[in-house]
C-alpha positions as CSV (number, residue, x, y, z in Angstrom):
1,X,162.4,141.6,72.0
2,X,165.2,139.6,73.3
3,X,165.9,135.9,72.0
4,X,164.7,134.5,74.9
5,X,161.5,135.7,77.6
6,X,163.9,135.2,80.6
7,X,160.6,136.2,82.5
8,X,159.4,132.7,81.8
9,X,161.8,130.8,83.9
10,X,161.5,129.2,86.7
11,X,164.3,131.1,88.7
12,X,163.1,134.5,87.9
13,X,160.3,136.3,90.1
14,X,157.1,137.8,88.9
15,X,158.2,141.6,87.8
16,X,155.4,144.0,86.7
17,X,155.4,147.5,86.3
18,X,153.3,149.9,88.7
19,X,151.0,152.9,87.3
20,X,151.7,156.2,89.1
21,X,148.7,155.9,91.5
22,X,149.7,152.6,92.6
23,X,153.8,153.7,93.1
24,X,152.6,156.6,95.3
25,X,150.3,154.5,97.5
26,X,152.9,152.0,98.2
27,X,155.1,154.6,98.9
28,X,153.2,156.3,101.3
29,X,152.2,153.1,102.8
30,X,156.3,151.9,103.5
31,X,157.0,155.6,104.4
32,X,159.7,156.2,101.5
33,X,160.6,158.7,98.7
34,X,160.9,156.8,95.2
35,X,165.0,158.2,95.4
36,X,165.1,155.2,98.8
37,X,164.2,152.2,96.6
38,X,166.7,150.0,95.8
39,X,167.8,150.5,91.9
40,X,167.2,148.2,89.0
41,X,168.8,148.9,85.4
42,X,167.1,150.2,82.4
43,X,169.5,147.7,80.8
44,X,168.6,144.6,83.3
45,X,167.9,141.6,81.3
46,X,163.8,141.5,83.2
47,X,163.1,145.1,81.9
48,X,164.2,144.9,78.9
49,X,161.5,141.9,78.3
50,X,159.1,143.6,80.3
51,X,159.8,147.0,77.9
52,X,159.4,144.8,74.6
53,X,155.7,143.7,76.2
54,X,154.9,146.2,78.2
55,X,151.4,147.9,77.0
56,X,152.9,151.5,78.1
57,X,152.7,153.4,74.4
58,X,156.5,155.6,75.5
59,X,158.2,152.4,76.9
60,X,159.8,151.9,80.1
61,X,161.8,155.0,81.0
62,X,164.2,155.8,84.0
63,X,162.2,157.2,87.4
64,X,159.7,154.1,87.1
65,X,159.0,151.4,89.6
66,X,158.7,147.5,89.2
67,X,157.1,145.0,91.6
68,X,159.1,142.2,91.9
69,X,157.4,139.0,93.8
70,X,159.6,135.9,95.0
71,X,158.3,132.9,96.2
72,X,159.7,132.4,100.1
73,X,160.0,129.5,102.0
74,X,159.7,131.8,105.3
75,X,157.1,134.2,104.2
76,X,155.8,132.4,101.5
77,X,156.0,135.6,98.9
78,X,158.2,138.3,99.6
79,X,157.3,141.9,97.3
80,X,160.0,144.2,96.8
81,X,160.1,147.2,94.4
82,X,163.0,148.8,92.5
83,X,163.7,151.8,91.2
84,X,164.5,151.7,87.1
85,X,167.7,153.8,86.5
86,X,170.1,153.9,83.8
């Protein structure tokens, strides 16, 4: 695990990771194939935290999808997802 859970700072969103059932609901909901996500390293500074606590037994691998939720002024939470590549 990294020195420091940059996950608990103030500035960084909420990022979980989504079970297959979930990822092919919300696709089918925003009318997109996984490949039109926007892409997120395997390397990023969130995954790797969310890798070293992350309940998933084979670790966070490349093809997976994380929910990231930012607080909004506007829209008062905004809920993107990204695609994990290397």
């Amino acid at each position: 695990m990294p020195a420091f859970n940059i996950l608990n700072h103030e500035m960084v969103p909420e990022h979980r990771l989504l079970g297959d059932k979930e990822v092919e609901k919300i696709l089918k909901k925003i009318g997109i194939t996984r490949e039109q996500l926007p892409k997120i390293k395997l390397s990023d500074p969130a995954i790797r935290v969310l890798e070293a606590t992350s309940a998933h037994k084979e670790g966070i691998r490349e093809g997976m999808i994380v929910e990231i939720k930012r607080k909004s002024k506007t829209a008062d939470q905004f809920t993107a997802y990204r695609l994990i590549t290397r």
